[in-house]
Each structure stands twice: as structure tokens, then as C-alpha cells.
Residue, then its C-alpha position, 0 to 999 in steps of 0.5 A: x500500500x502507497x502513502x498517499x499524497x493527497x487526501x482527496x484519494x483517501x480510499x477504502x480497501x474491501x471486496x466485492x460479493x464475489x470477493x474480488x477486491x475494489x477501492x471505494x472513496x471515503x467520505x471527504x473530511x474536514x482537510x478536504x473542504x475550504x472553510x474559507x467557502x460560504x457553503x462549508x462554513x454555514x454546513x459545519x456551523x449549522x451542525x454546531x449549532x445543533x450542539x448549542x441547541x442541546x447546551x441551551x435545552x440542558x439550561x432550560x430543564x436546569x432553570x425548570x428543575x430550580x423552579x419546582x425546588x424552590x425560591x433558593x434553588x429558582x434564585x441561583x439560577x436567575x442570579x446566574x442567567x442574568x450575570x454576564x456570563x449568563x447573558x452572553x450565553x442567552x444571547x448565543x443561545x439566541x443567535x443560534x437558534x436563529x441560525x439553526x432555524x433559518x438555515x434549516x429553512x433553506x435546507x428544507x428549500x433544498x429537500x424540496x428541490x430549489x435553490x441548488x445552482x451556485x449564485x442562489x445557493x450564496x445567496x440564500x446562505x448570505x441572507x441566513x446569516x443576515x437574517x441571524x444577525x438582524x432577528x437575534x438583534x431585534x428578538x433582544x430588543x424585544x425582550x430588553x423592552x417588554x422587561x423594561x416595562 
């Protein structure tokens, strides 16, 4: 077997049925894609997304469980969601939901069969990540004014 030079020929050896042998391609890794590409970035960033929507429910079941144990336990946590910490967190934890659900949206498009040609597949991925920053913007401003009242 020969080193090899390039991971974009990263094969598989195994048999056929017959038991003849073949190389199948492997599944293409992370050394192969170009972060720097739109659609690379908003693919991995949608699955880390995912990961911090599991953070974000571990958060909720935590401020339900402290809320039936009590005013001491409800108190810790409502100390800790609003330090800075806390905030900064929420505030991800929104950002993320937004791109999750937005980006989910344009892949549910895609199940559907539209917007698979290049220039509309920038496109959709440019106006997820300004429709992530514009609604997590004003969901903030939303709940800073409803808490102010």
C-alpha cells in the first residue's frame, strides 16, 4: 500500500460479493473542504449549532428543575442567567437558534428541490446569516423592552 499524497484519494480497501477486491472513496473530511467557502462554513456551523441547541435545552430543564425546588434553588439560577456570563450565553443561545432555524429553512428549500445552482445557493446562505444577525438583534430588543416595562 502507497502513502498517499493527497487526501482527496483517501480510499477504502474491501471486496466485492464475489470477493474480488475494489477501492471505494471515503467520505471527504474536514482537510478536504475550504472553510474559507460560504457553503462549508454555514454546513459545519449549522451542525454546531445543533450542539448549542442541546447546551441551551440542558439550561432550560436546569432553570425548570430550580423552579419546582424552590425560591433558593429558582434564585441561583436567575442570579446566574442574568450575570454576564449568563447573558452572553442567552444571547448565543439566541443567535443560534436563529441560525439553526433559518438555515434549516433553506435546507428544507433544498429537500424540496430549489435553490441548488451556485449564485442562489450564496445567496440564500448570505441572507441566513443576515437574517441571524438582524432577528437575534431585534428578538433582544424585544425582550430588553417588554422587561423594561
Amino acid at each position: 500500500m502507497s502513502i498517499m499524497q493527497d487526501s482527496r484519494e483517501a480510499t477504502m480497501f474491501g471486496r466485492r460479493t464475489d470477493g474480488t477486491p475494489i477501492r471505494r472513496p471515503l467520505s471527504p473530511h474536514l482537510q478536504v473542504y475550504d472553510m474559507m467557502q460560504l457553503t462549508s462554513a454555514l454546513s459545519i456551523s449549522g451542525r454546531i449549532t445543533g450542539v448549542v441547541w442541546s447546551v441551551g435545552l440542558l439550561v432550560l430543564v436546569w432553570w425548570l428543575v430550580a423552579t419546582a425546588s424552590g425560591p433558593g434553588a429558582y434564585g441561583t439560577v436567575s442570579w446566574f442567567l442574568s450575570s454576564w456570563l449568563g447573558v452572553l450565553g442567552l444571547f448565543g443561545l439566541t443567535a443560534a437558534a436563529w441560525f439553526h432555524t433559518l438555515n434549516g429553512l433553506r435546507h428544507l428549500a433544498w429537500d424540496a428541490g430549489y435553490g441548488f445552482d451556485i449564485p442562489t445557493t450564496y445567496k440564500t446562505g448570505q441572507a441566513v446569516l443576515i437574517g441571524t444577525a438582524a432577528m437575534t438583534v431585534l428578538t433582544w430588543l424585544i425582550a430588553i423592552v417588554a422587561w423594561a416595562r
